[in-house]
C-alpha positions as CSV (number, residue, x, y, z in Angstrom):
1,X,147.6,111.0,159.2
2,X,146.9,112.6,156.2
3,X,149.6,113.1,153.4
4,X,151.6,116.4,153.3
5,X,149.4,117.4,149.6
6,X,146.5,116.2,150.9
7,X,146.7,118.3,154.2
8,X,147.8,121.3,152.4
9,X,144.9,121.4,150.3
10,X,142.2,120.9,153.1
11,X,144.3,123.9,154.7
12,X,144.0,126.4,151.7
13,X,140.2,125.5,151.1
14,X,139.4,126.2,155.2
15,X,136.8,128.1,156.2
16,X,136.0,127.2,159.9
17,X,136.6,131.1,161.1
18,X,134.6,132.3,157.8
19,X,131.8,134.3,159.9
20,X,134.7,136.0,161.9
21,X,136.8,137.0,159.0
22,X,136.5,140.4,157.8
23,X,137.9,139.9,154.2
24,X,137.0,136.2,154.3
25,X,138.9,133.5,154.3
26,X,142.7,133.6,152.6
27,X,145.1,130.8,154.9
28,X,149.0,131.8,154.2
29,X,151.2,129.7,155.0
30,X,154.4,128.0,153.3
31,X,155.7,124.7,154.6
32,X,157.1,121.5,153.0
33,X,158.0,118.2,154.8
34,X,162.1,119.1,154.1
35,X,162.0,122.2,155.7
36,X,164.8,122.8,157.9
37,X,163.5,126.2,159.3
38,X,160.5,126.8,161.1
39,X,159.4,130.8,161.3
40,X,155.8,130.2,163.8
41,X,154.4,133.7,163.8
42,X,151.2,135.4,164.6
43,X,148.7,135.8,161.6
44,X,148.6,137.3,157.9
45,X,148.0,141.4,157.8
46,X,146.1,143.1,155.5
47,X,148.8,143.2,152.5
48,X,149.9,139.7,153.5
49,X,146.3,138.8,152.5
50,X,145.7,140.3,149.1
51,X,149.4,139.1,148.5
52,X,149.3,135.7,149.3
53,X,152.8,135.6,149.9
54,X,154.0,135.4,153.8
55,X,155.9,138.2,155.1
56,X,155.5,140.0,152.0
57,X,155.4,143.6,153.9
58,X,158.0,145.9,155.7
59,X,158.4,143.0,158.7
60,X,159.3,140.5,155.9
61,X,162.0,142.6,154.9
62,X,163.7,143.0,158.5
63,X,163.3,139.4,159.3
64,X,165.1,138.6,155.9
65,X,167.8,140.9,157.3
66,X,167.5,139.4,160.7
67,X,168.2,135.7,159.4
68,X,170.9,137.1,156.6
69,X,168.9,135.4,153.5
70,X,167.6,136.4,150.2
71,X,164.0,136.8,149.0
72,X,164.9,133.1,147.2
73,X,165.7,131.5,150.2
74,X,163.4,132.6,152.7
75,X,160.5,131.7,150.0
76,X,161.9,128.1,149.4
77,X,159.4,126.0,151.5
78,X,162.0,123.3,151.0
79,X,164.4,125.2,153.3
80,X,162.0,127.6,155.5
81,X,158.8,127.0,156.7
82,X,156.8,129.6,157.4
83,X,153.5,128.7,160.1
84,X,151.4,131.2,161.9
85,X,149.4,130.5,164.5
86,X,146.7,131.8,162.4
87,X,146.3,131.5,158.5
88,X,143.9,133.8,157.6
89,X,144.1,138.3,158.2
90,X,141.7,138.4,161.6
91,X,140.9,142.0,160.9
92,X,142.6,145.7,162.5
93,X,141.7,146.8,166.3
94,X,142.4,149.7,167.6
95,X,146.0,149.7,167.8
96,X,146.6,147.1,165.2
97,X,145.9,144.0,163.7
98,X,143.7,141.7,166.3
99,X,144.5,138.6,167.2
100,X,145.2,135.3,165.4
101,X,141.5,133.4,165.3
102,X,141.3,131.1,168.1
103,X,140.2,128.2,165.8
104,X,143.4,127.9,163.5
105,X,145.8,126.3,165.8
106,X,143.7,123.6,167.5
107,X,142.7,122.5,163.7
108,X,145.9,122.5,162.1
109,X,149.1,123.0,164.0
110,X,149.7,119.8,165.5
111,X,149.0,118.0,162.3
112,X,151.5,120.5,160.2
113,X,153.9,120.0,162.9
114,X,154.1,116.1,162.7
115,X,154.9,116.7,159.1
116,X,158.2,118.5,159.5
117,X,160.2,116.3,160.7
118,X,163.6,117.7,159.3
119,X,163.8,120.8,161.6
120,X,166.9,122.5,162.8
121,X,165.7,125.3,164.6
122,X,162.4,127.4,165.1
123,X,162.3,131.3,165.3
124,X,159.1,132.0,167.4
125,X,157.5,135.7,167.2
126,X,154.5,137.3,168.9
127,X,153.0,136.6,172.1
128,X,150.4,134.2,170.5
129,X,153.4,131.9,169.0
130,X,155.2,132.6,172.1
131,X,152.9,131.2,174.3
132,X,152.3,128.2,172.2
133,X,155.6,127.0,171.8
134,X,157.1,127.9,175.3
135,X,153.7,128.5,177.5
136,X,153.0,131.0,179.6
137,X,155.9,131.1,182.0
138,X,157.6,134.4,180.9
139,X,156.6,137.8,182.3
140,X,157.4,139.9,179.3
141,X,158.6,139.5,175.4
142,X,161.7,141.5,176.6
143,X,162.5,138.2,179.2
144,X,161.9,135.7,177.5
145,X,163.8,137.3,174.1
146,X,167.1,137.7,176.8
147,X,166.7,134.6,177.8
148,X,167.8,133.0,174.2
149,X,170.5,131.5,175.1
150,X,168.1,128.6,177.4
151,X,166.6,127.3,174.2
152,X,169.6,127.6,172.0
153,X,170.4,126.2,169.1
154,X,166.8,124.7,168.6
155,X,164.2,127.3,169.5
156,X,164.7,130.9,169.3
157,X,162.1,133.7,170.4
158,X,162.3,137.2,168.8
159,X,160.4,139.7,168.6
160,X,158.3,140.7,165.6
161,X,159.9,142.2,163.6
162,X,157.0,144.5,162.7
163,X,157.8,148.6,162.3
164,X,155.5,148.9,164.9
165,X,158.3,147.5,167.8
166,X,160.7,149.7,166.4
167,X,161.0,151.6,170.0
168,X,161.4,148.0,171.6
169,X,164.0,147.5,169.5
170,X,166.2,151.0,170.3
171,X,165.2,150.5,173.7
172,X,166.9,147.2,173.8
173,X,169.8,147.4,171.4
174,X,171.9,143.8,172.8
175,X,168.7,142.2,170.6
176,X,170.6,143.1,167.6
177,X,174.3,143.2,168.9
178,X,174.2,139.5,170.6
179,X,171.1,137.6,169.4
180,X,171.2,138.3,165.6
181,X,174.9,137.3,164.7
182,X,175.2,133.7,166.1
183,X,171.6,132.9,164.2
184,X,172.3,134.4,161.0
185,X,175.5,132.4,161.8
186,X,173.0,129.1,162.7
187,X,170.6,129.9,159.6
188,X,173.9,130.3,157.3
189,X,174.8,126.6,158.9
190,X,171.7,124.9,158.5
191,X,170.7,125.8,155.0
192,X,174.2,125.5,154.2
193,X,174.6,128.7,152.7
């Protein structure tokens, strides 16, 4: 297995979805073998891109809330890890961003995986991350997000925390009263906050 550096450099200077890439490629990701957190999401957006920085938009901002940590913390790849299912901005559909690029995963997530080895718990968001991490047994996001409490304390699904499932979010209000204060309770206890 390659060292953590070494792996993370081959990572930033990919190109294996290049041709499919409308902005070319950009892989965002933060991770460091200590990481007790693990946040698996979909793929970079457009401002995530020219950023750089993960979750640097409006859905950044709720997840921070969500998880009850600072800008400081949630950037600290010592303490949160931070893994989409793919790197690199895939490009907008027609009602939002596409896709991550099939290629990403089958490349790199296994190997990144085997390198944190100090993980608590993993907050898994998006269908794409969803399916990944807990197959494709679940009828809807809505079931398998109410269903938290079968994966608990290790593996937690949620919903993106985009703008865009703002109506999921009124329409199911217990998301917020019951899943979100025992895990910013767990993230409070495993980053010792």
């Amino acid at each position: 297995m390659a060292s953590f550096s070494s792996l993370l450099t081959e990572i930033r200077a990919c190109t294996i979805c290049q041709a499919h890439l409308p902005l070319g490629p950009r892989p965002v990701l933060q991770l460091h073998p200590k990481a007790r957190i693990l946040i698996a999401g979909q793929a970079p957006g457009r401002k995530v891109h020219e950023s750089g920085v993960p979750f640097d938009d409006a859905s950044g901002n709720r997840l921070r809330e969500w998880l009850g940590v600072t800008r400081e913390v949630f950037y600290d790849p010592e303490q949160i890890a931070i893994l989409p299912m793919g790197f690199c901005f895939p490009g907008s559909g027609k009602s939002g961003d596409l896709p991550p690029r099939p290629e990403c995963a089958p490349a790199w997530r296994k190997q990144l995986l085997g390198q944190l080895r100090h993980l608590e718990i993993t907050l898994v968001m998006g269908q794409y991350a969803q399916a990944y991490h807990f197959g494709k047994s679940r009828s809807s996001l809505t079931e398998l997000v109410k269903s938290w409490r079968s994966y608990w304390p290790h593996t937690v699904p949620l919903p993106h925390p985009s703008p865009r499932n703002n109506l999921w979010l009124r329409r199911n209000p217990w998301f917020e009263a019951e899943l979100l204060p025992p895990l910013q309770k767990r993230v409070s206890e495993v980053l010792a906050l």
